[in-house]
C-alpha distance (Angstrom), angle and dihedral (degrees) to the residues before:
residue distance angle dihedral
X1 . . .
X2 3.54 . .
X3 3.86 105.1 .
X4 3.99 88.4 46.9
X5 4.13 82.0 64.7
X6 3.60 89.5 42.0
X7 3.90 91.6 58.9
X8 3.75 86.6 49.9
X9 3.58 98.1 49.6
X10 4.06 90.4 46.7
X11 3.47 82.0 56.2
X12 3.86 100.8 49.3
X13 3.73 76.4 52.9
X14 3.98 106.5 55.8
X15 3.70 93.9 -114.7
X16 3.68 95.2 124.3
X17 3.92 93.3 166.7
X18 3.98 94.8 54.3
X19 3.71 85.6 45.5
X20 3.82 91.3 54.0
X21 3.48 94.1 45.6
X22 4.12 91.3 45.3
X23 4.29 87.0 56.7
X24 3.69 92.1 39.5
X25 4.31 88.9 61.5
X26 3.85 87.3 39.5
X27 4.19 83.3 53.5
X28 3.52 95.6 45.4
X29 4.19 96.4 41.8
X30 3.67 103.8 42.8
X31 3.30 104.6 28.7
X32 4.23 89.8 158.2
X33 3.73 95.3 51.1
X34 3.48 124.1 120.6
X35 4.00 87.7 -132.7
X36 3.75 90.1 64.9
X37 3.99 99.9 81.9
X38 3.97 81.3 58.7
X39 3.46 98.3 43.0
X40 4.30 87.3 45.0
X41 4.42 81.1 61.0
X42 3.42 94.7 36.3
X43 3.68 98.7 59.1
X44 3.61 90.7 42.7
X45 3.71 83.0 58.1
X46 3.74 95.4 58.1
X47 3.72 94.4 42.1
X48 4.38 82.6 55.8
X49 4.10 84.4 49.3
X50 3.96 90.7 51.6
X51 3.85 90.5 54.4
X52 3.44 88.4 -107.4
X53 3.89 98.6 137.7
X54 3.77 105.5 158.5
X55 3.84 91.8 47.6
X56 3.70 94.9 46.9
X57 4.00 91.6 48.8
X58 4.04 77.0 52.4
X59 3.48 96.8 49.3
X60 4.56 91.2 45.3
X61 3.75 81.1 53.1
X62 3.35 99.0 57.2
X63 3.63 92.9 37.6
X64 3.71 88.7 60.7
X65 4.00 86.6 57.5
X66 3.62 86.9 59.8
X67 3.60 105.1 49.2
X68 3.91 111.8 6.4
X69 3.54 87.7 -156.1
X70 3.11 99.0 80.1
X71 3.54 94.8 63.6
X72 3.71 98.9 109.0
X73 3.75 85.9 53.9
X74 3.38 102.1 55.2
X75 3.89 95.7 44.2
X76 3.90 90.6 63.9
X77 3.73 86.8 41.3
X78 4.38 95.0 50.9
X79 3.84 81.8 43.0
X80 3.83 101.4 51.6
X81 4.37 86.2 47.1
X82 3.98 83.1 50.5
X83 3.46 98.9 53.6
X84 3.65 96.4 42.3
X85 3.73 87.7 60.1
């Protein structure tokens, strides 16, 4: 999936907002792949790297809906965006 490895190579790069936007498509495209539980984090990851904090705490959530699994994840994610507020 190449826009997945776009989104991580944005990423490597610092350019959080082309990296969001690369996982949003990949969200919106392939909504059955398997990719898109990591891509669900991921973007929530940029979103925290833009400053966004609410949205990205939004976006863990919602990840966690998709894949439960990630739960532990996303708790020490929603935690680190709280106490940077």
């Amino acid at each position: 999936m190449a826009m997945f490895e776009m989104g991580s190579l944005y990423v490597e790069a610092e350019q959080y907002e082309d990296a969001l936007q690369a996982y949003d498509r990949v969200l919106e495209q392939f909504g059955d792949n398997p990719m898109r539980k990591q891509a669900q984090f991921l973007k929530a990851e940029q979103l925290a790297n833009l400053g966004k904090r609410s949205e990205a705490a939004r976006e863990f959530d919602v990840g966690v809906l998709v894949d439960p699994s990630l739960k532990t994840d996303a708790i020490g994610n929603v935690a680190s965006l709280v106490s940077a507020i």
